[in-house]
C-alpha positions as CSV (number, residue, x, y, z in Angstrom):
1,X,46.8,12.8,65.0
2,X,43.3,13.0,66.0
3,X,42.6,15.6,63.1
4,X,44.0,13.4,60.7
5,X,42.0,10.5,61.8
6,X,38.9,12.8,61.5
7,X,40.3,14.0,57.9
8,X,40.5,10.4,57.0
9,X,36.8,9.7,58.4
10,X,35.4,12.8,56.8
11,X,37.0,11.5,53.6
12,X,35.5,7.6,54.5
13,X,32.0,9.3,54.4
14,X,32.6,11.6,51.6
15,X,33.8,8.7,49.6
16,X,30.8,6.4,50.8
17,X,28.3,9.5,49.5
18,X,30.1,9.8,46.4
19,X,29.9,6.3,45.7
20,X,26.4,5.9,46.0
21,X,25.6,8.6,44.0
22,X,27.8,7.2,41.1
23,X,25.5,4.1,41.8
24,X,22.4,6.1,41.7
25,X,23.9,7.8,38.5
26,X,24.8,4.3,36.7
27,X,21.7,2.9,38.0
28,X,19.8,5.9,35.7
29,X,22.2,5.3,33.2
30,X,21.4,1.8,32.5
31,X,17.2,2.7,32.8
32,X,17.7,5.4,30.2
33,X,19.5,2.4,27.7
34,X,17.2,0.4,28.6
35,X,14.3,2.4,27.7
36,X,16.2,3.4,24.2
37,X,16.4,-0.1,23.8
38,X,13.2,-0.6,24.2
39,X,12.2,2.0,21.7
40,X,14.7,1.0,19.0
41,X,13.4,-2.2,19.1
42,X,9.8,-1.1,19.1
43,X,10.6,0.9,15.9
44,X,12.3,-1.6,14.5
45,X,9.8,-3.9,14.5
46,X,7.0,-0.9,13.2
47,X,9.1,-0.4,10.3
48,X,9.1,-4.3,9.6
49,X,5.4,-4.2,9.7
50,X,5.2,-1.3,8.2
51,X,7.5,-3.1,5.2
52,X,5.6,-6.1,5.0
53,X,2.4,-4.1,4.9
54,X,3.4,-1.9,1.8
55,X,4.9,-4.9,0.0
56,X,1.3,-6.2,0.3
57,X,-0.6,-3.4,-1.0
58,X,2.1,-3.0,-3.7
59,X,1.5,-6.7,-4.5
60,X,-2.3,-6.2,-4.4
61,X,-1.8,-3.1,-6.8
62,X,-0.3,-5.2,-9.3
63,X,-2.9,-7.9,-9.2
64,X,-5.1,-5.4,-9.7
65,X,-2.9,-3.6,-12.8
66,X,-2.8,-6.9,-14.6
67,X,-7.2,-7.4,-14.2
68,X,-7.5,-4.0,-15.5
69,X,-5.5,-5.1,-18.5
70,X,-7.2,-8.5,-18.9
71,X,-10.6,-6.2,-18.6
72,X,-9.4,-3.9,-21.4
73,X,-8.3,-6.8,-23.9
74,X,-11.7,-7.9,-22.9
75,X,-13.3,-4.6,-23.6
76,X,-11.5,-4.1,-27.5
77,X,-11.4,-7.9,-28.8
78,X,-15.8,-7.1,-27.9
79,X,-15.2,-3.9,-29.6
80,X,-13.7,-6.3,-33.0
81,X,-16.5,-8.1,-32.3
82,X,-18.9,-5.3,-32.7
83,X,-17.1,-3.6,-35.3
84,X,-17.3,-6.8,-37.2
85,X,-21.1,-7.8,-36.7
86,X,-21.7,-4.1,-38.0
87,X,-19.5,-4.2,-40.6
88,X,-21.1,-7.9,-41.5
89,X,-24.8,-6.7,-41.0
90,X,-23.7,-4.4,-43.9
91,X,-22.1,-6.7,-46.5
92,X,-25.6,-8.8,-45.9
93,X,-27.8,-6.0,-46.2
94,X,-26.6,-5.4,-49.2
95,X,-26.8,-8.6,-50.1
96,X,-30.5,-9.2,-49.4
97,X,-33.2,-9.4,-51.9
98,X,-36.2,-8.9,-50.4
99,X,-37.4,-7.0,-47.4
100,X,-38.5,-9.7,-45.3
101,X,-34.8,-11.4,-45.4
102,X,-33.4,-7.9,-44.7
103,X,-36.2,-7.2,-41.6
104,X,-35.5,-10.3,-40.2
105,X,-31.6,-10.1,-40.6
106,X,-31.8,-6.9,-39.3
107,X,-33.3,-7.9,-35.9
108,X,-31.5,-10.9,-35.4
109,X,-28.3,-8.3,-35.8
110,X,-29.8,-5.8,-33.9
111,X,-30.5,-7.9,-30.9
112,X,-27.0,-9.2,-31.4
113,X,-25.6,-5.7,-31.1
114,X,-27.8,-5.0,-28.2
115,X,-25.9,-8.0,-26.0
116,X,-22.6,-6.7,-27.6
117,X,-23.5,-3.4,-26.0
118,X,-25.0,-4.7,-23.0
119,X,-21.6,-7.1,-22.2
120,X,-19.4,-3.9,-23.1
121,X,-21.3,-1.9,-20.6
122,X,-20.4,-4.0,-18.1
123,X,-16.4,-4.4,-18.8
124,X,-16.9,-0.6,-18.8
125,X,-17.9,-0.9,-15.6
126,X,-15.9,-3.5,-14.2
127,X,-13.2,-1.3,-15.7
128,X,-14.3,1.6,-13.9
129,X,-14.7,-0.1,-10.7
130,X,-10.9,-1.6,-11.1
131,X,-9.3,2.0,-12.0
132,X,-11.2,3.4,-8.4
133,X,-9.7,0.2,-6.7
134,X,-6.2,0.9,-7.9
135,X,-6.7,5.2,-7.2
136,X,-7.5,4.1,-3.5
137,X,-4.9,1.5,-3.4
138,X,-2.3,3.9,-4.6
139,X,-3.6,6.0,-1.8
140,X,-3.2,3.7,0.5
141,X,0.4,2.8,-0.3
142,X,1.5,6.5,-0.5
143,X,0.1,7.0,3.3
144,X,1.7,4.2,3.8
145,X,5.1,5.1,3.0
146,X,4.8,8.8,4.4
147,X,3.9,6.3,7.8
148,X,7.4,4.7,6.9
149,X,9.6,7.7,6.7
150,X,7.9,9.0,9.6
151,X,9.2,6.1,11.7
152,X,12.8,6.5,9.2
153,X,12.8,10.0,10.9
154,X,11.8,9.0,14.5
155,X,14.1,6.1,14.5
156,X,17.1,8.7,13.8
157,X,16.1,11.0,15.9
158,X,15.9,8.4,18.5
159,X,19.8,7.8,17.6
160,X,21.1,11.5,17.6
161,X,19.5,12.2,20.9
162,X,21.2,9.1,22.0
């Protein structure tokens, strides 16, 4: 009788060990979904920012799109412009009589064909400037999703090591 007694206490104690290390166990258990939790939600809300960030710069390379083409109609109704003052300076220099008329018609054209010039230089420019904003833009937004799948792929990962 006394051995079974002992058997039973033996059995008490292994029990009582066993059953705190299930605790310990379940008490890791929980920390470790708690932490991937944690991280889920962490790359959740990256990828939202990450979302709302590239729908910005798409936005802002679209803005930019549509001044480019404003700049270009721009840049060929002053190329009408030009080709008609040319072609207008020639139906009056034909038309001239004497050479003063023609001299002085032919500066007054000139100097307008000089601030025809001058303004297309500058839409050139401007256009310029606008195509480099949209290359870096376009840069920016392809980073930008390469950052997205990246979290895409961590977020996953995070889910098959789960």
């Amino acid at each position: 009788a006394s051995s079974i007694i002992e058997r039973m206490k033996r059995k008490i104690v292994d029990d009582k060990e066993e059953s705190r290390m299930l605790d310990s166990q379940r008490f890791d258990l929980k920390m470790e979904v708690q932490r991937l939790e944690d991280d889920m939600r962490l790359s959740a809300e990256n990828l939202a920012q990450a979302s709302t960030n590239l729908k910005q710069k798409e936005s802002t390379q679209q803005m930019r799109r549509e001044e480019y083409i404003t700049h270009s109609e721009k840049t060929s109704k002053l190329l009408e412009q030009m080709q008609h003052s040319i072609a207008e300076l020639e139906k009056q220099l034909r038309e001239c009589q004497s050479s003063d008329d023609i001299e002085h018609r032919i500066v007054e054209e000139e100097e307008e064909i000089v601030l025809l010039t001058e303004k297309l230089q500058i839409y050139r420019d401007i256009t310029k400037h606008r195509i480099d904003q949209i290359y870096y833009l376009k840069q920016d937004v392809e980073y930008m999703l390469e950052f997205v799948l990246l979290l895409n792929q961590l977020h996953a990962d995070s889910h098959d090591g789960a």
